[in-house]
C-alpha positions in Angstrom: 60.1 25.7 38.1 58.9 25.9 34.6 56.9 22.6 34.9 55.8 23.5 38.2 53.7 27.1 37.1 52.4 24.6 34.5 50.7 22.5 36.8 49.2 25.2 39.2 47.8 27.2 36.3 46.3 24.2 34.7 44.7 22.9 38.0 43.6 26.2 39.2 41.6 27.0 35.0 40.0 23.9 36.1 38.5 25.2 39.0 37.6 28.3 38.3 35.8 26.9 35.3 33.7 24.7 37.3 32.1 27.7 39.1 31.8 29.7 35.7 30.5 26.6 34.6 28.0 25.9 37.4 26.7 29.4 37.1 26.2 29.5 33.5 24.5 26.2 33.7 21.8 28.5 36.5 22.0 31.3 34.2 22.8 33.2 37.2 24.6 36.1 35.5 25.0 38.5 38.2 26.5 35.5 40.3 28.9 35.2 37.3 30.2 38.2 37.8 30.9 38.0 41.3 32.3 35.0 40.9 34.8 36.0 38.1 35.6 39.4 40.0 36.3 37.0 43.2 38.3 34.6 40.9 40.7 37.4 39.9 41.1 38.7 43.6 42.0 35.2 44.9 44.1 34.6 41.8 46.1 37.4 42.7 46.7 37.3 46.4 48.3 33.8 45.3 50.1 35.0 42.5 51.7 37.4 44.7 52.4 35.5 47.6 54.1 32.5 45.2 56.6 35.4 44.0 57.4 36.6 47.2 57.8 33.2 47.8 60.2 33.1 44.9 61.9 36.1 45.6 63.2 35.2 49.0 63.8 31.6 49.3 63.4 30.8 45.9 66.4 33.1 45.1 68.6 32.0 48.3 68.2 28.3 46.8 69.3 29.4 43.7 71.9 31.4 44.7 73.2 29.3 47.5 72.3 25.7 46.7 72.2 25.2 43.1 74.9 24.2 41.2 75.9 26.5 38.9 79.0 27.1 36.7 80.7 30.6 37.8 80.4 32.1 34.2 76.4 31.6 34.0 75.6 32.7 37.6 74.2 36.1 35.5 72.1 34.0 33.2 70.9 31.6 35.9 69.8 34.9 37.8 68.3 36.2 34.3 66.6 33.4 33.6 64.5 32.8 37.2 63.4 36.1 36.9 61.6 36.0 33.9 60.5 32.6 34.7 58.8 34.3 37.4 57.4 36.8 35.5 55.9 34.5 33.2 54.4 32.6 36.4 52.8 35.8 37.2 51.0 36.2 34.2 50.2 32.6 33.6 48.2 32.4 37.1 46.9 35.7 35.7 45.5 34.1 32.7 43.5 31.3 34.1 40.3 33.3 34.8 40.2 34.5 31.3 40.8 30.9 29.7 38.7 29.0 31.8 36.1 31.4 31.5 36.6 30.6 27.7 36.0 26.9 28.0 33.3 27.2 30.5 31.2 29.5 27.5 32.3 26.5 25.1 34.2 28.6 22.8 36.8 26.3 22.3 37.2 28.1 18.2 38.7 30.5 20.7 41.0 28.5 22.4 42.0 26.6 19.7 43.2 29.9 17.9 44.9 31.5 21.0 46.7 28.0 21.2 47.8 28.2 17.6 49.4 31.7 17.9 51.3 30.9 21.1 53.0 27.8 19.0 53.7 29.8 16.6 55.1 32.7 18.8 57.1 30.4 20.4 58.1 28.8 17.0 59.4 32.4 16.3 61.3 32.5 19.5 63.2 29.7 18.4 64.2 31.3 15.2 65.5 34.1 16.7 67.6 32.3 19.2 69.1 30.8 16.5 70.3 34.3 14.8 70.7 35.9 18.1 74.3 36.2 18.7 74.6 37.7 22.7 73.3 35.7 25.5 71.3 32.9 23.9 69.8 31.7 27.6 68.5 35.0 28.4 67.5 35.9 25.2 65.6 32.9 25.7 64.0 33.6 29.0 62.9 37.0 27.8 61.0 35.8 25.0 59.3 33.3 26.5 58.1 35.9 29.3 57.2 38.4 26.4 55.3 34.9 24.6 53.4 34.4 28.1 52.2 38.4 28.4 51.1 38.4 25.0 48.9 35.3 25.3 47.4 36.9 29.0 46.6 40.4 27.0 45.1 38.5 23.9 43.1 36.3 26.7 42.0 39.3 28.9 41.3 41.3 25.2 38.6 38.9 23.9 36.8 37.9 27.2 36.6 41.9 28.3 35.0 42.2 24.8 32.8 39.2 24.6 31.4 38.4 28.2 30.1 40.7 30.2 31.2 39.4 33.6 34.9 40.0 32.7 34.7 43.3 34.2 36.7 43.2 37.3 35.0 45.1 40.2 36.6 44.4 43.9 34.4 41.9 45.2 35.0 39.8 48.6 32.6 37.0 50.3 34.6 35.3 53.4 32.2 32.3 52.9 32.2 32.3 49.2 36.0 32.6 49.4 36.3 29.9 51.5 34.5 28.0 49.3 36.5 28.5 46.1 39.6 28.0 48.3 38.8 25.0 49.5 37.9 23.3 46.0 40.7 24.5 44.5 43.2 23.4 47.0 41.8 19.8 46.7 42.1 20.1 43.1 45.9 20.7 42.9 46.2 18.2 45.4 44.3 15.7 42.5 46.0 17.1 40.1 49.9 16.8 41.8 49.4 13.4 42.9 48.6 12.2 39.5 52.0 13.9 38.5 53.8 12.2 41.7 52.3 8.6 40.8 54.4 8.9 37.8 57.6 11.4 38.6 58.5 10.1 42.1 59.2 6.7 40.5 62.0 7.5 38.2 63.7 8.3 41.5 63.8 5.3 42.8 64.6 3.6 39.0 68.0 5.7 39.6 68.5 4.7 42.9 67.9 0.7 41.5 69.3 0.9 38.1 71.8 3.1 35.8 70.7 6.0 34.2 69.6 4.3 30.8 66.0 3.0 32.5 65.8 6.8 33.2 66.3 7.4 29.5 63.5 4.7 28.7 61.3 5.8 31.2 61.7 9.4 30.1 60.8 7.7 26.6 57.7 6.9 27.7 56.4 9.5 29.6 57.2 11.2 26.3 54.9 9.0 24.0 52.3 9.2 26.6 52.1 12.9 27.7 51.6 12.9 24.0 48.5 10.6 23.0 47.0 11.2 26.2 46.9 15.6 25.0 43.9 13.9 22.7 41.6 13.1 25.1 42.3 15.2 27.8 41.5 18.1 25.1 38.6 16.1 24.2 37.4 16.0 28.0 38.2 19.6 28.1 35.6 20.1 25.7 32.8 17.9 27.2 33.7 19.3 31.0 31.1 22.7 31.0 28.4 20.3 29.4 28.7 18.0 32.1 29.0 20.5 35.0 26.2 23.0 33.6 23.4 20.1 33.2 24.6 19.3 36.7 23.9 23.0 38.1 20.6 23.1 36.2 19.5 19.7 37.9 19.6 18.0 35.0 21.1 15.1 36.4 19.9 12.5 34.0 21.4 14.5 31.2 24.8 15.1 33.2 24.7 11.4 33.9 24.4 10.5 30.1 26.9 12.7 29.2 29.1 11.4 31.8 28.8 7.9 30.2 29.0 9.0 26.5 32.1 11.1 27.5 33.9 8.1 29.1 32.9 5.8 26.2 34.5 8.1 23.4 37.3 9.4 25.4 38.7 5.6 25.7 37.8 5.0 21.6 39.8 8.4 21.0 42.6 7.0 22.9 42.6 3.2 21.5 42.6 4.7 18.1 46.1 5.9 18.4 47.5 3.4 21.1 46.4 0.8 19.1 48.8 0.6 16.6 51.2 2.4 18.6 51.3 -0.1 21.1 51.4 -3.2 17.9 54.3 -1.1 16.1 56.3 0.0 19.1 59.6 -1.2 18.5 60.1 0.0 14.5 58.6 3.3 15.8 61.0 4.0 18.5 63.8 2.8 16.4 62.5 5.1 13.3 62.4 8.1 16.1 65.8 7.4 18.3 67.6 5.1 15.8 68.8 3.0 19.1 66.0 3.3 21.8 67.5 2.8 25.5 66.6 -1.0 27.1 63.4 -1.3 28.2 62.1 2.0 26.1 59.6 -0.4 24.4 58.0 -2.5 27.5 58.0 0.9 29.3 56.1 2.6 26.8 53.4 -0.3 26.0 53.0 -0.4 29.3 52.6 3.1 29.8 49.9 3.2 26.9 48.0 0.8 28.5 47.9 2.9 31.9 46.9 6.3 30.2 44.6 4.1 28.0 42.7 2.9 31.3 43.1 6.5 32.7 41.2 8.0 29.5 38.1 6.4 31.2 38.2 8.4 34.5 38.3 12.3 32.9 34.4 12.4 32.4 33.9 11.0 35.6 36.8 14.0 37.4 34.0 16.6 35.9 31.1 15.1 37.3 32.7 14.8 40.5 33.8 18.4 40.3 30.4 19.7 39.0 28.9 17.9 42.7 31.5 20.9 44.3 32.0 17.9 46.8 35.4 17.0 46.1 37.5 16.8 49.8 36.5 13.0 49.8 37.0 12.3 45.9 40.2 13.9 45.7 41.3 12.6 49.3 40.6 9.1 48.7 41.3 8.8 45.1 44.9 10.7 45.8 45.7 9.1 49.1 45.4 5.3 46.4 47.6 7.0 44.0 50.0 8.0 46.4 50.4 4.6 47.0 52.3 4.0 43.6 55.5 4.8 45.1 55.6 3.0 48.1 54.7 0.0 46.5 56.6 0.3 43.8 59.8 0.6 46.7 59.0 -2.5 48.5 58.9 -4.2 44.9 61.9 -3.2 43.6 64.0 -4.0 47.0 62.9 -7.3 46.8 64.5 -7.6 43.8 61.8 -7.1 40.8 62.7 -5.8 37.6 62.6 -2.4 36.3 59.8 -2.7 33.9 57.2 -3.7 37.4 57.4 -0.4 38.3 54.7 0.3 35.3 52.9 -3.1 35.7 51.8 -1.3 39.1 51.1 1.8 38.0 48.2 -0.3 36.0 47.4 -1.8 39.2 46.9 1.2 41.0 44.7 3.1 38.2 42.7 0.8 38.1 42.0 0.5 41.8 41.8 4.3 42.0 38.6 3.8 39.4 36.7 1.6 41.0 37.2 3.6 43.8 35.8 6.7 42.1 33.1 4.7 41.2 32.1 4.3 44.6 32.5 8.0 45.8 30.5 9.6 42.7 27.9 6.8 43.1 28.0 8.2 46.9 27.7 11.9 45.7 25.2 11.4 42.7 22.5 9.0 41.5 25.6 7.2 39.5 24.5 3.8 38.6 27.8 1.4 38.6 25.4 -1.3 36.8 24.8 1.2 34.0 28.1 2.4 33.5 29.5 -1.3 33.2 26.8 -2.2 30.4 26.7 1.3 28.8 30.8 2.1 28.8 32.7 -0.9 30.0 31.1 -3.9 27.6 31.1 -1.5 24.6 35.0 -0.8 25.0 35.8 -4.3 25.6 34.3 -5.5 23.0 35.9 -3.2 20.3 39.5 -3.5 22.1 39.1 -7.0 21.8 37.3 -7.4 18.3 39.9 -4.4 16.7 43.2 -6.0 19.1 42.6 -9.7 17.2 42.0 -8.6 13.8 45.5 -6.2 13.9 47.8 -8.5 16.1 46.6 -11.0 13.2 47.7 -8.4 10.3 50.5 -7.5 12.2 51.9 -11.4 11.9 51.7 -11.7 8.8 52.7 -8.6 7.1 56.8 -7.6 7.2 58.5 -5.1 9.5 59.7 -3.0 6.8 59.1 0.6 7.1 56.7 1.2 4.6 54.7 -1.8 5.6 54.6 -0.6 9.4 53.1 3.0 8.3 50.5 0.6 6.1 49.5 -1.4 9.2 49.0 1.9 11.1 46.7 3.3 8.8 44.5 0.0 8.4 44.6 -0.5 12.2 43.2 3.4 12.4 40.3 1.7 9.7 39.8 -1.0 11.7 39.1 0.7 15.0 36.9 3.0 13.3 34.7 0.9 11.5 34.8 -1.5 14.7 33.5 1.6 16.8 30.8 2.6 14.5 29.5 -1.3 14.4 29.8 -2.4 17.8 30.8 0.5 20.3 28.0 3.0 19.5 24.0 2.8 20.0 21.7 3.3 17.4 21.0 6.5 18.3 24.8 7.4 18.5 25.4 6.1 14.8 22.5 8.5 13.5 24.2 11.3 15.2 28.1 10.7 13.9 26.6 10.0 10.4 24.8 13.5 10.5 27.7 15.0 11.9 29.8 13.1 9.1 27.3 14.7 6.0 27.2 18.1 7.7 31.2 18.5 7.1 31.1 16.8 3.8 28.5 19.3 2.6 30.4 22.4 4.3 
């Protein structure tokens, strides 16, 4: 349930802020505040109907159908309620954060993000010298974490933009509209969640529970690198879409190719050596990993590697507000990853296939996207090959010899694997900065570069 308030919140920020975005990038401030004021409404009115939703069969499934020892029926009650609670206020919060992003003022972010680790680093503490009810002591802290981060939210953008003063507002059309694009966006966003989470059902149905455990492994690992460049897109995502709403499209276009370039060198930075040093890794985390842990989660890498490439292109198909056919399309191939992978494993494949088309099928789905934003916008496929794909070939394969060569002949101590990592992190770099970047990019990273060192 958890998990799932997660998703909904995070795909419904990212629609709201490509409207604060768009109207930002108009400077259309009065149609700001309609839009924010209509945000909130709809944000509601789905809010409440998810816990009613909740409250009625939600609660008859978990009173009636979920398995639950007699003496922790109470805390199992306990517990969905404040998980509810906590959805309430999350959905409640996405106005306010994406409003946030779409003004650029990620310093803001960043620090609301820091105090709700470190509330929830608290909440773990006093679990541990709590001494009644430890589950629902849990639950209410949690849901008193999540209210605190809405009121610090609500708090700053009330006091720092002025179209975050709610005022009933309704447009049927306008409604519709926002409606419309976020339903398709959830849809995006869940079937990238089902390419990946529908298939370790069918790896129990095939196999014992340990490929589970190695495929949880790598879902781990990956959910993990890929936070770097999805943060990094978050950043980039209001450039793209307000050049787009100004008619900037040249602009949006370079940024759309600059952003897909770096995204991919932020990720190959860390999966680089991860993916070289997998095994003593997992074995220095988990002592014994599960079989399989270590194909599963190189192959993994690779996927969210190739994946990294398609976030800059997600915003400028968002910023078009055209996104029934994108999503539609794009979600209909990714669907496809479990079906396939069914037919695969029937006829006898092993477990570790199940990834190998996961690959396959992300890298379908991009070419695919290609095709739809180049249908949307004036997106040139020719320029993105020779501006994005040659210059991240070219480092992977330069920066992928030179370490898989130090990696043979150094030893597999420990000390000598955290030495590898850090020259492999040199090597990408200095690859990057000689071969990935144009001229014009190096002058910019270098005075970027001086401007911290003198600061």
């Amino acid at each position: 349930v958890v998990t799932m308030f997660g998703f909904i919140s995070a795909a419904m920020s990212t629609a709201s802020q490509r409207f604060f975005s768009f109207d930002l990038g108009k400077n259309d401030n009065e149609h700001l505040k309609i839009t924010f004021s209509l945000t909130v409404t709809i944000y509601f009115i789905m809010a409440i109907l998810v816990v009613v939703v909740a409250e009625t069969l939600g609660l008859w499934f978990v009173l009636k159908k979920l398995t639950v020892p007699a003496d922790r029926v109470v805390a199992a009650r306990w517990i969905y309620q404040f998980s509810i609670i906590s959805f309430f206020f999350t959905i409640m919060t996405a106005p306010f954060m994406a409003d946030i992003i779409a003004h650029e003022d990620m310093n803001i972010y960043a620090y609301v993000s820091i105090v709700e680790v470190a509330l929830k680093l608290l909440v773990a503490y006093l679990i541990k010298i709590y001494s009644a009810d430890k589950l629902i002591f849990y639950g209410l802290l949690m849901a008193v974490v999540t209210i605190v981060n809405t009121t610090i939210y609500r708090t700053i953008c009330k006091r720092k933009y002025k179209e975050c003063k709610y005022k009933f507002y309704w447009d049927k059309t306008y409604a519709k509209e926002m409606f419309s694009f976020t339903g398709w966006n959830m849809f995006g966003s869940a079937v990238g969640i089902f390419k990946n989470q529908l298939v370790n059902i069918l790896l129990n149905q095939y196999f014992n529970p340990v490929v589970n455990a190695a495929k949880s492994v790598s879902m781990q690992v990956r959910t993990a690198v890929s936070s770097f460049s999805q943060n990094f897109s978050t950043a980039l995502r209001p450039q793209i879409i307000k050049s787009y709403a100004a008619e900037n499209y040249d602009e949006a276009l370079e940024l759309t190719f600059r952003g897909c370039k770096f995204t991919y060198f932020l990720m190959w930075v860390f999966t680089l050596p991860l993916i070289l040093e997998m095994e003593p890794l997992l074995s220095l985390w988990l002592g014994n990993p599960p079989e399989y842990a270590v194909i599963f989660t190189k192959l993994a890498l690779l996927d969210v590697l190739i994946d990294s490439l398609n976030f800059p292109l997600m915003s400028l198909a968002q910023a078009t507000g055209k996104i029934k056919l994108y999503q539609g399309v794009v979600g209909g191939i990714l669907l496809m990853n479990f079906p396939v992978c069914w037919i695969v494993l029937s006829m006898g494949a092993d477990a570790w296939t199940v990834q190998l088309i996961g690959i396959i099928i992300t890298m379908i789905a991009m070419i695919v996207r290609l095709i739809i934003i180049k249908m949307l916008t004036k997106f040139s496929i020719i320029k993105f090959l020779h501006q994005v794909i040659l210059p991240v070939c070219c480092v992977s394969f330069i920066s992928f010899t030179l370490s898989f060569g130090l990696y043979k002949v150094l030893s597999n101590t420990i000390i000598m694997t955290f030495i590898k990592i850090i020259v492999d992190l040199i090597f990408v770099a200095l690859i990057v900065f000689a071969v990935g970047v144009t001229k014009n990019e190096r002058k910019s990273l270098l005075s970027f570069i001086r401007s911290k060192i003198h600061r």
